[in-house]
TORPA-4810 file (N, C-alpha, C, O; in nm, 3 decimals):
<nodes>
NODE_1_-4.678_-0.698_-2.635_-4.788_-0.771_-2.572_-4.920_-0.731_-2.636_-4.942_-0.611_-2.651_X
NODE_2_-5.022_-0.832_-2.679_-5.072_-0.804_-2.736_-5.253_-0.729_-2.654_-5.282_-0.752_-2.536_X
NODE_3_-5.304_-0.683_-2.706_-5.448_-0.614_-2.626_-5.513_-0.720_-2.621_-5.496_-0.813_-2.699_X
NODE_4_-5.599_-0.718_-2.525_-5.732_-0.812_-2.499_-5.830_-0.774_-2.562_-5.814_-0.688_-2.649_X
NODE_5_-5.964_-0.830_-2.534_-6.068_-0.791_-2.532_-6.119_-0.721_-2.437_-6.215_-0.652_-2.473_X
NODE_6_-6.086_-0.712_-2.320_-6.092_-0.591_-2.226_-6.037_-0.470_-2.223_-6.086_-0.371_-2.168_X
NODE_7_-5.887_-0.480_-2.311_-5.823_-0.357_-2.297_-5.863_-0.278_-2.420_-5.834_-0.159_-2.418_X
NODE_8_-5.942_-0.338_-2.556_-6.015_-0.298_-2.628_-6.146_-0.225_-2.627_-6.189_-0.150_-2.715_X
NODE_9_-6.205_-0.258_-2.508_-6.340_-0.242_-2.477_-6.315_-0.098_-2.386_-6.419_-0.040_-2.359_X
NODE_10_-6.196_-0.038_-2.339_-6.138_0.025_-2.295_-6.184_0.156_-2.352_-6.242_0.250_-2.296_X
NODE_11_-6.132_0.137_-2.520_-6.221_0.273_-2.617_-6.340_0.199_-2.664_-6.428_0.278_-2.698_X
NODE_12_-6.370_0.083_-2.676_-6.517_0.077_-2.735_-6.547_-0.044_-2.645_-6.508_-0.161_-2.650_X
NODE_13_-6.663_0.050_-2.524_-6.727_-0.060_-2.435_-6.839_-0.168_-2.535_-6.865_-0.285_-2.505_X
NODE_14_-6.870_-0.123_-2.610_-7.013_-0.176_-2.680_-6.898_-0.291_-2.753_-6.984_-0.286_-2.840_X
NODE_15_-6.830_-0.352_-2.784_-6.749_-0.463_-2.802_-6.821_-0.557_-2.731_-6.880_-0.650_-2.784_X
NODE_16_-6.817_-0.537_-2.611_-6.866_-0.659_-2.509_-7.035_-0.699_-2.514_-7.096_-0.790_-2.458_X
NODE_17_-7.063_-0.632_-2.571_-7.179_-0.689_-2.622_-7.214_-0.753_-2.742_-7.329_-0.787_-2.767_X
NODE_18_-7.079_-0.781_-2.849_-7.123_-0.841_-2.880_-7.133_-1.016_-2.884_-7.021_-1.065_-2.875_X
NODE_19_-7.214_-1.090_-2.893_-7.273_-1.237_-2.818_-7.145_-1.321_-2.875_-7.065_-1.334_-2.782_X
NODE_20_-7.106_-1.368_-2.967_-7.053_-1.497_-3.045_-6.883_-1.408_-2.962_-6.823_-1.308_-3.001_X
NODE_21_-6.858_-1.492_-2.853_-6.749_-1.492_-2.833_-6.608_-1.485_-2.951_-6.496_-1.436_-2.933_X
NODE_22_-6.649_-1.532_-3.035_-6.498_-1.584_-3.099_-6.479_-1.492_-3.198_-6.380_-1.487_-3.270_X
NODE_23_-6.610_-1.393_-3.201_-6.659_-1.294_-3.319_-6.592_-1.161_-3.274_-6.544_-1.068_-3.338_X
NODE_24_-6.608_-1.190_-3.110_-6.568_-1.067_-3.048_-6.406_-1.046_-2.966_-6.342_-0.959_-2.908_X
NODE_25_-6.396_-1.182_-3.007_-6.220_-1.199_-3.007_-6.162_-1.153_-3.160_-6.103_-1.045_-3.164_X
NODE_26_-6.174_-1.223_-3.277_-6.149_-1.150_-3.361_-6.188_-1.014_-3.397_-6.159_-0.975_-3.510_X
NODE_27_-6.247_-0.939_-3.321_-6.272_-0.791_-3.344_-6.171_-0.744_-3.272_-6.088_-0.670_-3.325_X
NODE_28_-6.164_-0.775_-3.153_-6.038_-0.742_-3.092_-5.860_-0.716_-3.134_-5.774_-0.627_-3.128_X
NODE_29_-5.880_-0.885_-3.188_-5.728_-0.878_-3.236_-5.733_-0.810_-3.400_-5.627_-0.821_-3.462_X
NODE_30_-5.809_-0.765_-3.448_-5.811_-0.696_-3.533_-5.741_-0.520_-3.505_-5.640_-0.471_-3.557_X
NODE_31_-5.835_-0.455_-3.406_-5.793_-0.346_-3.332_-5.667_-0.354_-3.305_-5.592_-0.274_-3.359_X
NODE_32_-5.600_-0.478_-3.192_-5.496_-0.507_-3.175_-5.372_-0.495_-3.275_-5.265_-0.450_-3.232_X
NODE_33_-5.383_-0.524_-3.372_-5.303_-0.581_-3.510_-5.344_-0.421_-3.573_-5.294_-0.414_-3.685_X
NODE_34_-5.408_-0.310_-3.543_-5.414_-0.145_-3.622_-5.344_-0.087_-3.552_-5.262_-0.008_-3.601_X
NODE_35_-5.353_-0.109_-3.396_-5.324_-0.016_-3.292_-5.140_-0.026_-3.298_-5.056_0.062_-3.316_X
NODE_36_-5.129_-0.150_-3.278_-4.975_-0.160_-3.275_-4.887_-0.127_-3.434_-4.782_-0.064_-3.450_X
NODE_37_-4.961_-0.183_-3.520_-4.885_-0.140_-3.610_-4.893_-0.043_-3.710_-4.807_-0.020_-3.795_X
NODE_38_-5.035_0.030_-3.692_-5.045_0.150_-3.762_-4.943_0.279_-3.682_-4.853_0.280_-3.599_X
NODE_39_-4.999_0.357_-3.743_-4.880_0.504_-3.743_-4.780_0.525_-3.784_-4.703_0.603_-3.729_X
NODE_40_-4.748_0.450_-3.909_-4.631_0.473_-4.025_-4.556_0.341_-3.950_-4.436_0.336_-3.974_X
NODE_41_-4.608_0.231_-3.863_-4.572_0.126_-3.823_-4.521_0.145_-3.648_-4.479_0.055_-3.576_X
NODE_42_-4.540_0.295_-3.611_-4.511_0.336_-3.504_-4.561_0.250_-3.409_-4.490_0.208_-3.318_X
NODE_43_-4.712_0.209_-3.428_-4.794_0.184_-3.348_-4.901_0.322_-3.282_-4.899_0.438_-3.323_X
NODE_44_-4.967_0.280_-3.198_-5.074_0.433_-3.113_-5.064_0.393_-2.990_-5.023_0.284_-2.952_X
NODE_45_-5.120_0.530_-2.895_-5.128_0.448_-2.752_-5.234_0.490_-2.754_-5.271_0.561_-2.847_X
NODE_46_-5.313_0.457_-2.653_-5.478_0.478_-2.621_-5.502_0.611_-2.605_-5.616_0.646_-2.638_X
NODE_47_-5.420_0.706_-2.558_-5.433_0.844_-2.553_-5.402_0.902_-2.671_-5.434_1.019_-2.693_X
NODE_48_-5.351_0.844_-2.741_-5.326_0.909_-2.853_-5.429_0.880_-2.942_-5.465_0.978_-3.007_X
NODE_49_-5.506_0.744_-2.972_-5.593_0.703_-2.963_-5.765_0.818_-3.003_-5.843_0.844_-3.096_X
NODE_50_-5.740_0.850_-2.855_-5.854_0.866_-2.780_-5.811_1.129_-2.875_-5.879_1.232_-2.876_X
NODE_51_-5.707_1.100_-2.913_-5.691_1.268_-2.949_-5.709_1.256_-3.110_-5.724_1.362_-3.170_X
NODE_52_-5.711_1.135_-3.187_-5.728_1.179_-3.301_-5.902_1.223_-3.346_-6.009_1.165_-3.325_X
NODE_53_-5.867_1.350_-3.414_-6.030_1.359_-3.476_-6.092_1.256_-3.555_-6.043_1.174_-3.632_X
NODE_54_-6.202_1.277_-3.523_-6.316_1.196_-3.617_-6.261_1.166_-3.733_-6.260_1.052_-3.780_X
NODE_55_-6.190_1.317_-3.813_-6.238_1.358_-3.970_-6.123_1.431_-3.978_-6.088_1.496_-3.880_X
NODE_56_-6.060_1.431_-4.074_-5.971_1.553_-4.124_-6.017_1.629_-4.230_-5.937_1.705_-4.283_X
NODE_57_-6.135_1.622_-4.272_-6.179_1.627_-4.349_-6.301_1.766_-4.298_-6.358_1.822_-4.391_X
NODE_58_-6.325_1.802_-4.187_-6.432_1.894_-4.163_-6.391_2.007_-4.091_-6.474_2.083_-4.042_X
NODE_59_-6.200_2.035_-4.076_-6.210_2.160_-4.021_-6.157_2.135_-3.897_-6.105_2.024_-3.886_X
NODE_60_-6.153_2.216_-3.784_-6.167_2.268_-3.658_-6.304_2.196_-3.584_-6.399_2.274_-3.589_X
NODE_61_-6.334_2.079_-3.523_-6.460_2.025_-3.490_-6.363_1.937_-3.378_-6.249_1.893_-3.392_X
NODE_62_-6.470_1.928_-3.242_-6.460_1.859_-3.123_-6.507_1.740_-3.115_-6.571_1.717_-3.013_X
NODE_63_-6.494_1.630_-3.214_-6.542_1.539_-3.200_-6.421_1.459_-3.249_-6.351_1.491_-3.344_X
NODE_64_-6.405_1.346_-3.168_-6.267_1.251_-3.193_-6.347_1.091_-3.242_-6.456_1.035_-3.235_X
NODE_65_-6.227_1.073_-3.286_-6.243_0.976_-3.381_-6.294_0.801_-3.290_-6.361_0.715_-3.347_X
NODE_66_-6.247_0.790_-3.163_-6.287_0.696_-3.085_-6.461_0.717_-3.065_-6.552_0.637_-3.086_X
NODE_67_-6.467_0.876_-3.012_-6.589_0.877_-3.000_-6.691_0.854_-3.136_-6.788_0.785_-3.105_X
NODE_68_-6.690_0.883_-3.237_-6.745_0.846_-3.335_-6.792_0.723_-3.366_-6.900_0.706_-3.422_X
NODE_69_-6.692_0.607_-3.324_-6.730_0.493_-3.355_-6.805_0.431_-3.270_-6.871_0.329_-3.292_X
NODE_70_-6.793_0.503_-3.151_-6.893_0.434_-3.036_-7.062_0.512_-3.041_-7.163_0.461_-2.994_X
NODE_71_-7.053_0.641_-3.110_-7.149_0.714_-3.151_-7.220_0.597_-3.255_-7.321_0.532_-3.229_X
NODE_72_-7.148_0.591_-3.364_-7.214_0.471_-3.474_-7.257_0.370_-3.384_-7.377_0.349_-3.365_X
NODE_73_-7.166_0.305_-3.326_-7.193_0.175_-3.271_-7.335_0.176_-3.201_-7.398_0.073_-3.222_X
NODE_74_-7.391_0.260_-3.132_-7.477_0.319_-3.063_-7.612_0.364_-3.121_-7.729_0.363_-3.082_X
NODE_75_-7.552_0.401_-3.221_-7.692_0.456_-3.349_-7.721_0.334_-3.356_-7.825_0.297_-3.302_X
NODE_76_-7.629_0.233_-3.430_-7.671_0.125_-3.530_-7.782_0.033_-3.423_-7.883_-0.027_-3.461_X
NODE_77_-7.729_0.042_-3.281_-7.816_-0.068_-3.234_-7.914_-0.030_-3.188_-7.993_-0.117_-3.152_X
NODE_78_-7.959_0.135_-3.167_-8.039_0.186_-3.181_-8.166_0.160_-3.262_-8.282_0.143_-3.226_X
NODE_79_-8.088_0.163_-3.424_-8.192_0.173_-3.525_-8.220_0.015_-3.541_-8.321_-0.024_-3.598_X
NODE_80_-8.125_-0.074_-3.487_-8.200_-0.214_-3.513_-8.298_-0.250_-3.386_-8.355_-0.359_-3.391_X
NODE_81_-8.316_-0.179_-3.292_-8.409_-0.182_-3.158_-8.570_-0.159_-3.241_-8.668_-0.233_-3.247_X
NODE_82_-8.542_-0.020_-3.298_-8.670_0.061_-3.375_-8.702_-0.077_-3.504_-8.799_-0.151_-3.490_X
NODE_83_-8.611_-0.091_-3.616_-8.671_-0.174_-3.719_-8.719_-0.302_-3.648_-8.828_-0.336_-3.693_X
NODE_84_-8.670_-0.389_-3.545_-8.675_-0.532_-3.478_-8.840_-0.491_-3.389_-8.918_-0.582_-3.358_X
NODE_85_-8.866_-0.365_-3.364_-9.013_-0.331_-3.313_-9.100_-0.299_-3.367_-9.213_-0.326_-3.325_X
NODE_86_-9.073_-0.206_-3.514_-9.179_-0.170_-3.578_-9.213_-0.272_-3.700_-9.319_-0.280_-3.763_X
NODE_87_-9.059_-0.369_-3.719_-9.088_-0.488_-3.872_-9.132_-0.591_-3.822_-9.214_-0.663_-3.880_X
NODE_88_-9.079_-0.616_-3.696_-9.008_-0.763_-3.649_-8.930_-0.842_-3.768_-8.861_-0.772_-3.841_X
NODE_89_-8.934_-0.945_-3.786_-8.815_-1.026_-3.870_-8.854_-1.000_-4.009_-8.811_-1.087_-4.084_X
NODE_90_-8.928_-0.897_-4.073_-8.976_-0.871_-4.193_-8.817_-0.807_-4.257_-8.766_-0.824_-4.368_X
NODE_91_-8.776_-0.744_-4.161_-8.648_-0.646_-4.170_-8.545_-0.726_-4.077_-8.519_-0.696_-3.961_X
NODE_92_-8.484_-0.848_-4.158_-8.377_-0.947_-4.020_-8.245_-0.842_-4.017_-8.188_-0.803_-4.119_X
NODE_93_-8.210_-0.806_-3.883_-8.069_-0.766_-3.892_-7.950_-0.888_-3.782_-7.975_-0.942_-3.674_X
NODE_94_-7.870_-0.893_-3.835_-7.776_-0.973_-3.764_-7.702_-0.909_-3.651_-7.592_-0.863_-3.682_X
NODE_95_-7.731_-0.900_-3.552_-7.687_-0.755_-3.500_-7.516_-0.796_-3.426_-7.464_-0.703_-3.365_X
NODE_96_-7.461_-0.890_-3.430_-7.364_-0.914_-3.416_-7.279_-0.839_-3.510_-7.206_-0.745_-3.479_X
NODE_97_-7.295_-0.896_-3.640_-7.241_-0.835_-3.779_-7.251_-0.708_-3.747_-7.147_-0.643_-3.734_X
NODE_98_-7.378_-0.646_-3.729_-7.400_-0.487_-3.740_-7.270_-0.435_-3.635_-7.204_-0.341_-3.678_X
NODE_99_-7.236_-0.483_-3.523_-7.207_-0.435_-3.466_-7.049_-0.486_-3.450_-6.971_-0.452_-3.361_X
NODE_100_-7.030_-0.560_-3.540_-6.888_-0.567_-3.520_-6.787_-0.454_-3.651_-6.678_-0.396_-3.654_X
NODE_101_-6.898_-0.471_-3.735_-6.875_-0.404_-3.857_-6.884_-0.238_-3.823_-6.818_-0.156_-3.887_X
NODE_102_-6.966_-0.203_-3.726_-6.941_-0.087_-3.679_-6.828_-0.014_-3.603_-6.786_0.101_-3.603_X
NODE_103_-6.790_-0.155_-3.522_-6.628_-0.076_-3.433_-6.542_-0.117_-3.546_-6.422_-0.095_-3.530_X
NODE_104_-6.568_-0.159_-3.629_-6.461_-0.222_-3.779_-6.454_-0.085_-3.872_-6.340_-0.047_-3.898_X
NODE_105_-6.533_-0.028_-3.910_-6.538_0.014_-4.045_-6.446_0.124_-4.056_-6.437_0.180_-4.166_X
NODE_106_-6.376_0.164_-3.958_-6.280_0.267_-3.927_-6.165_0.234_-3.921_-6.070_0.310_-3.937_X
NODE_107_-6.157_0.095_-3.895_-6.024_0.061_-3.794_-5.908_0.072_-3.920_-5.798_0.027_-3.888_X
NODE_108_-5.916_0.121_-4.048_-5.827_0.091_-4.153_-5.750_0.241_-4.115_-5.633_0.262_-4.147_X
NODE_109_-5.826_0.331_-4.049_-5.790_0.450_-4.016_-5.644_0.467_-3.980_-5.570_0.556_-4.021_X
NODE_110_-5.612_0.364_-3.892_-5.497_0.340_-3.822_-5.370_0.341_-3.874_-5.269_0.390_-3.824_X
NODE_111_-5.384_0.277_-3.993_-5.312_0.264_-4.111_-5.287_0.395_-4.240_-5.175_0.416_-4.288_X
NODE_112_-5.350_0.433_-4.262_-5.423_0.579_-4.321_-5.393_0.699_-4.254_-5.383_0.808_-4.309_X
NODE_113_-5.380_0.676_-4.139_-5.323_0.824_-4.046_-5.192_0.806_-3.995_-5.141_0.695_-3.982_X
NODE_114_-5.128_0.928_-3.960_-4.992_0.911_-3.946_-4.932_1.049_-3.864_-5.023_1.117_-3.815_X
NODE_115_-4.847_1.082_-3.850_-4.833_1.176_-3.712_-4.676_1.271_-3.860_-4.590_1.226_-3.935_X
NODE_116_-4.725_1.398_-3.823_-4.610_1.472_-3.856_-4.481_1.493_-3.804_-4.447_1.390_-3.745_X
NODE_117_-4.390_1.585_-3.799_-4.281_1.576_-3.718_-4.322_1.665_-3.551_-4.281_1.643_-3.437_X
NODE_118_-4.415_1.764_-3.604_-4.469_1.833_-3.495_-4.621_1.757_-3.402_-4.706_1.811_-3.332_X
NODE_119_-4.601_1.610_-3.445_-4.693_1.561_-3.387_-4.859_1.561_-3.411_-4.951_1.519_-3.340_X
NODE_120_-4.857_1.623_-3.537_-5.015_1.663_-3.586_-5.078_1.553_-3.670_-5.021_1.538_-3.778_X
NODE_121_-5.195_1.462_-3.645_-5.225_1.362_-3.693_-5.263_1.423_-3.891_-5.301_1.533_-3.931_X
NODE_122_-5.237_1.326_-3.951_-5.205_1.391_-4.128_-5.245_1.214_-4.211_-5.213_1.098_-4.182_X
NODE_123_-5.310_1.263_-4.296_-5.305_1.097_-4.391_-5.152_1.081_-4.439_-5.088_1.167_-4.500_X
NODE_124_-5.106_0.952_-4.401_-4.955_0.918_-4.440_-4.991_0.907_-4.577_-5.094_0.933_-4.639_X
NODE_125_-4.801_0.831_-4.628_-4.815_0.823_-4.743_-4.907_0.655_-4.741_-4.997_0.651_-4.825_X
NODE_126_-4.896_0.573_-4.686_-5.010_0.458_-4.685_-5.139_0.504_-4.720_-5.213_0.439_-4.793_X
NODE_127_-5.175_0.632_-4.662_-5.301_0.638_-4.677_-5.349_0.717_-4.779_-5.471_0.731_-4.779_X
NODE_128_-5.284_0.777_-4.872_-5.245_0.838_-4.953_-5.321_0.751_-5.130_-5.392_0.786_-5.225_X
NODE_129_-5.241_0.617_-5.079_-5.254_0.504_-5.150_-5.365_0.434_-5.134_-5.435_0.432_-5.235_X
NODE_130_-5.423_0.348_-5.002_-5.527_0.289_-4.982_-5.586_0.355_-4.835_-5.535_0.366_-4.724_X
NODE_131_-5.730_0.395_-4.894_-5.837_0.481_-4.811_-5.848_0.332_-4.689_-5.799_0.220_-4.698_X
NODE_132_-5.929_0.392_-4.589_-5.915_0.283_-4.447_-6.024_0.190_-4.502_-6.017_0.075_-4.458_X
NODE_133_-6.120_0.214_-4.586_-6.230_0.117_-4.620_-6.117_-0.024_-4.711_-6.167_-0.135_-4.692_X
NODE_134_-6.010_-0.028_-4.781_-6.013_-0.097_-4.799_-5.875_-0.158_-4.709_-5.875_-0.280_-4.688_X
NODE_135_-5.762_-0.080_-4.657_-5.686_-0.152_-4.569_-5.729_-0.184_-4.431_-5.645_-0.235_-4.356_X
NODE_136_-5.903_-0.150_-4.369_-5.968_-0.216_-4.322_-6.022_-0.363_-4.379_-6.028_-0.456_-4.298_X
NODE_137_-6.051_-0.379_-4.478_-6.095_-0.521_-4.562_-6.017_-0.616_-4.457_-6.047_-0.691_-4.365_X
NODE_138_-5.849_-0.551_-4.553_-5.735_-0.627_-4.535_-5.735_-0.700_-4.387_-5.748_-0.822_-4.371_X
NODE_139_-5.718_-0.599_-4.277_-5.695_-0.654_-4.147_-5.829_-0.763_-4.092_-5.829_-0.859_-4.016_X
NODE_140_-5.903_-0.717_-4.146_-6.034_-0.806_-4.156_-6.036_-0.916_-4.156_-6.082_-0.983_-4.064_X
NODE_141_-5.969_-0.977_-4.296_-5.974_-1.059_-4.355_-5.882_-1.130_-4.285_-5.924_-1.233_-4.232_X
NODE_142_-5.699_-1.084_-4.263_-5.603_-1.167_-4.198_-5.644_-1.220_-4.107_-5.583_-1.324_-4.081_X
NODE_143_-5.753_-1.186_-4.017_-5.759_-1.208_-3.816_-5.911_-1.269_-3.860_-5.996_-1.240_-3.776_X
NODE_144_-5.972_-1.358_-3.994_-6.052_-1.444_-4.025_-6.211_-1.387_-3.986_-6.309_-1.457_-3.959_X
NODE_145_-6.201_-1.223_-3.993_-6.333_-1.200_-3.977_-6.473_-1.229_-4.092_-6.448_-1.211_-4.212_X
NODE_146_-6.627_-1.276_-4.048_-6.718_-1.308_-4.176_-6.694_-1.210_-4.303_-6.653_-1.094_-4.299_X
NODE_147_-6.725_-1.277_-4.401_-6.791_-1.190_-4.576_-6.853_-1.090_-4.499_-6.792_-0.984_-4.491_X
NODE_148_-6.988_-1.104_-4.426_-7.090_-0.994_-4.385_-6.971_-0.908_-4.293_-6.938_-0.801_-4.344_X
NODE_149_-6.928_-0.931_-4.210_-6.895_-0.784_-4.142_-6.780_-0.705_-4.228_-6.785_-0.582_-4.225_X
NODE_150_-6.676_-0.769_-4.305_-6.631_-0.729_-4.439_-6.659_-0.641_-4.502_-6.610_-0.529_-4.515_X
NODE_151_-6.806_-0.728_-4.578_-6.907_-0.643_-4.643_-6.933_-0.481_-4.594_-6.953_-0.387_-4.671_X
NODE_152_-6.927_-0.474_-4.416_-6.978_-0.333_-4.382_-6.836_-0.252_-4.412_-6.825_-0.144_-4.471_X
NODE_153_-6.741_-0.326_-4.361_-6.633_-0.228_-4.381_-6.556_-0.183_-4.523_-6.460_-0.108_-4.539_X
NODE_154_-6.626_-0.249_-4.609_-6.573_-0.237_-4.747_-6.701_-0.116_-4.822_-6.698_-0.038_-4.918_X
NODE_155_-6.775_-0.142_-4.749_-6.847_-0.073_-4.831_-6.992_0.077_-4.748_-7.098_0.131_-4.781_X
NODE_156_-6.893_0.074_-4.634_-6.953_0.216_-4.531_-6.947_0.335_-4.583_-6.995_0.431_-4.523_X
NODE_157_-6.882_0.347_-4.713_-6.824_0.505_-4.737_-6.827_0.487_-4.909_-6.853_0.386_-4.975_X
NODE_158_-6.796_0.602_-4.946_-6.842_0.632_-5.115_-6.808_0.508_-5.187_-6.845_0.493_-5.304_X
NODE_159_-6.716_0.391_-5.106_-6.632_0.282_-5.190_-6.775_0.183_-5.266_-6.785_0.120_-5.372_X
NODE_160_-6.880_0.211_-5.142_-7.010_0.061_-5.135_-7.114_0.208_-5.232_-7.200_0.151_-5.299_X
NODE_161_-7.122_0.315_-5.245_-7.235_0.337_-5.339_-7.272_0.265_-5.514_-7.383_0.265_-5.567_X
NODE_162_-7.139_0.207_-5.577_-7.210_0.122_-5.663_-7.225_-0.041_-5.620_-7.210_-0.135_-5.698_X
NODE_163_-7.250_-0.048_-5.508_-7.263_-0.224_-5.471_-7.439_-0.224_-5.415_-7.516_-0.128_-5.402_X
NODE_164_-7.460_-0.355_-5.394_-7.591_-0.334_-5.335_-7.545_-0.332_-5.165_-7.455_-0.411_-5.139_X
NODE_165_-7.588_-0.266_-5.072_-7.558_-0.318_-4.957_-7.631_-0.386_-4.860_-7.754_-0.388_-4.856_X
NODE_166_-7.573_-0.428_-4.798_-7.646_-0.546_-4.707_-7.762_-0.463_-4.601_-7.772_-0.340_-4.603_X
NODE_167_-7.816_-0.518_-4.543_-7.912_-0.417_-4.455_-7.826_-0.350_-4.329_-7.831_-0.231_-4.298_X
NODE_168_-7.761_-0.433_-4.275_-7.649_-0.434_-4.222_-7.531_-0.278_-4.229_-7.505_-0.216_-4.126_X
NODE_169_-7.478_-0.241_-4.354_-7.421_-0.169_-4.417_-7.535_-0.074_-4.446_-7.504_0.043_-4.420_X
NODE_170_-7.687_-0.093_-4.502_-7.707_0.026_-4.508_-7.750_0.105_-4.379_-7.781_0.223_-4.395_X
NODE_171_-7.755_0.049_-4.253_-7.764_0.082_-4.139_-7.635_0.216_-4.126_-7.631_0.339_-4.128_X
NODE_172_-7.524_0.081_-4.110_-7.425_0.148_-4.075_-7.362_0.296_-4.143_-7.305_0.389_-4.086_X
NODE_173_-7.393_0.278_-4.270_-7.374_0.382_-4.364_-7.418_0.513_-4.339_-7.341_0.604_-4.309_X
NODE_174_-7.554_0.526_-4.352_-7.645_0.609_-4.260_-7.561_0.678_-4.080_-7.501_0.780_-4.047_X
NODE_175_-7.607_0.551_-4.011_-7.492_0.641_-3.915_-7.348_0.703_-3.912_-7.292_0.757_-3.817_X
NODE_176_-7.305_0.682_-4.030_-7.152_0.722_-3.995_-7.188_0.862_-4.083_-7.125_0.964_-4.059_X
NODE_177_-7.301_0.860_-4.192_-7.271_1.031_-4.242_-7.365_1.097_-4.165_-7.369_1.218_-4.186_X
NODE_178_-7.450_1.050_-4.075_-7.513_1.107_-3.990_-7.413_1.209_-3.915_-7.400_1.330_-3.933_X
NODE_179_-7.349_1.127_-3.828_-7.195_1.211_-3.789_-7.102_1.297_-3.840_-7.055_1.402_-3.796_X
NODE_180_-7.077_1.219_-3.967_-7.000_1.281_-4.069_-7.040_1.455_-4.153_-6.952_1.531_-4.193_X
NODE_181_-7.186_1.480_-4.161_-7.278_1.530_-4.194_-7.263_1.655_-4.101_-7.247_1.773_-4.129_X
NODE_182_-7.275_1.585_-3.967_-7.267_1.726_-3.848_-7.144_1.769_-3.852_-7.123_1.886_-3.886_X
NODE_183_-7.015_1.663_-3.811_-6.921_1.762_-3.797_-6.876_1.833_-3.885_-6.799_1.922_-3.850_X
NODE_184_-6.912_1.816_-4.051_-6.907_1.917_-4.131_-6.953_2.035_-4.107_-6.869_2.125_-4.098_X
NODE_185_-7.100_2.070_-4.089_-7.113_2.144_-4.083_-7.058_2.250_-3.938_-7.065_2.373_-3.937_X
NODE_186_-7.015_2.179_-3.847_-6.995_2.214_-3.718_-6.863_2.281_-3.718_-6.851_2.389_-3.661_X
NODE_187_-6.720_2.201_-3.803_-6.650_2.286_-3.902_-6.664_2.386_-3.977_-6.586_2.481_-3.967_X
NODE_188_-6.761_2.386_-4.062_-6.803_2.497_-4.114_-6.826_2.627_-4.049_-6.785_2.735_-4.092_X
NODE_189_-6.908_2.605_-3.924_-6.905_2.718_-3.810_-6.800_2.752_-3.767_-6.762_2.868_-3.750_X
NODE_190_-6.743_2.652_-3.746_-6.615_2.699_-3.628_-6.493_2.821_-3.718_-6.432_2.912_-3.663_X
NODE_191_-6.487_2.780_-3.871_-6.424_2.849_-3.918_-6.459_2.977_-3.951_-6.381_3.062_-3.995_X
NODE_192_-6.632_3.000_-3.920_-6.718_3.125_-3.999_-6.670_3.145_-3.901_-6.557_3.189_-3.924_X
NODE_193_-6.698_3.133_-3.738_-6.645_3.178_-3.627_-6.536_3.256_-3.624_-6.551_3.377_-3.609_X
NODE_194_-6.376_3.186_-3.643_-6.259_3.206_-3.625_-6.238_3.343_-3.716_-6.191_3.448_-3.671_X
NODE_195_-6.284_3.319_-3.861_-6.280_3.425_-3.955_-6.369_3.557_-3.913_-6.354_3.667_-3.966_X
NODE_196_-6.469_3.525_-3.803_-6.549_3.669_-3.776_-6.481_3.736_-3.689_-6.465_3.858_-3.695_X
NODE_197_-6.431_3.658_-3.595_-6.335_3.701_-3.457_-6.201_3.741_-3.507_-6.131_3.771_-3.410_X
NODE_198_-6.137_3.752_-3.618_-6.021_3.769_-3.721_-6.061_3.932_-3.707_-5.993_4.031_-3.677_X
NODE_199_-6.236_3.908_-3.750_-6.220_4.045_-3.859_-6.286_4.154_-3.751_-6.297_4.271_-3.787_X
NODE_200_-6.324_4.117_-3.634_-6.336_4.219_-3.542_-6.223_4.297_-3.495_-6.240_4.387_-3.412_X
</nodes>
């Protein structure tokens, strides 16, 4: 059975805001179409969901990967509140796009991560092969989402530094190493930590 748009909004309330109904149905069945068939095709459940980290990439850090995107999601409409007050339309953002492309730019993750035998989330061999920026494209593209919100998810992460990016994307970009940025370093602690408490 497939998820709604309510049972989506479940991990990312900021979904429902965004306006073009049909924009925010295909964001949905996008999620829908990661959730069930990512995890080496396992599928996820929302709790499981809701336990993968942000990052595998920074260590020992308390920040999960649902929350992150609602963190971005949150920045981005943030920073288009600030540019839409201090430019007005000098600086146009589409904030639909911004914001669909924000609960998007991850969702390839799904596909890309994969569960060990002891249950420990690990990049499969899928992901091994194609990073989530571009088997995000993919699911994108099948469930008929715009070029522009595409655009953010193709190009949020080191994939878009030789492209030009949209204003859109360079929003989003910004917030995700904003995040990305801390829980590094927040990793970084946790392990100076673990290694000091070792050596006491």
């Amino acid at each position: 059975m497939a998820f709604t748009v309510n049972d989506i909004a479940q991990l990312f309330p900021d979904l429902l805001q965004i306006r073009d109904a049909g924009l925010r149905e295909r964001v949905a069945a996008v999620w829908d179409d990661a959730i069930r068939n990512g995890c080496g095709g396992r599928g996820w459940t929302f709790d499981e969901l809701r336990a993968i980290p942000f990052t595998l990439l920074a260590g020992p850090i308390r920040m999960a990967f649902v929350e992150h995107l609602n963190s971005c999601a949150r920045q981005c409409l943030r920073i288009a509140d600030v540019l839409q007050e201090t430019f007005g339309d000098r600086v146009p953002v589409h904030r639909d796009h911004l914001l669909a492309g924000s609960l998007l730019a991850d969702v390839g993750k799904m596909l890309e991560f994969d569960k060990d035998a002891n249950g420990k989330i690990i990049k499969g061999a899928f992901g091994d092969l194609l990073r989530h920026p571009f088997s995000g494209v993919a699911l994108c593209y099948k469930h008929g989402l715009p070029a522009e919100v595409m655009h953010i998810v193709a190009t949020h992460s080191h994939e878009g530094d030789k492209v030009d990016r949209s204003i859109e994307s360079i929003i989003f970009h910004h917030a995700d190493f904003i995040d990305f940025d801390i829980a590094k370093l927040l990793g970084k602690r946790a392990l100076a930590a673990a290694a000091a408490g070792k050596g006491a």
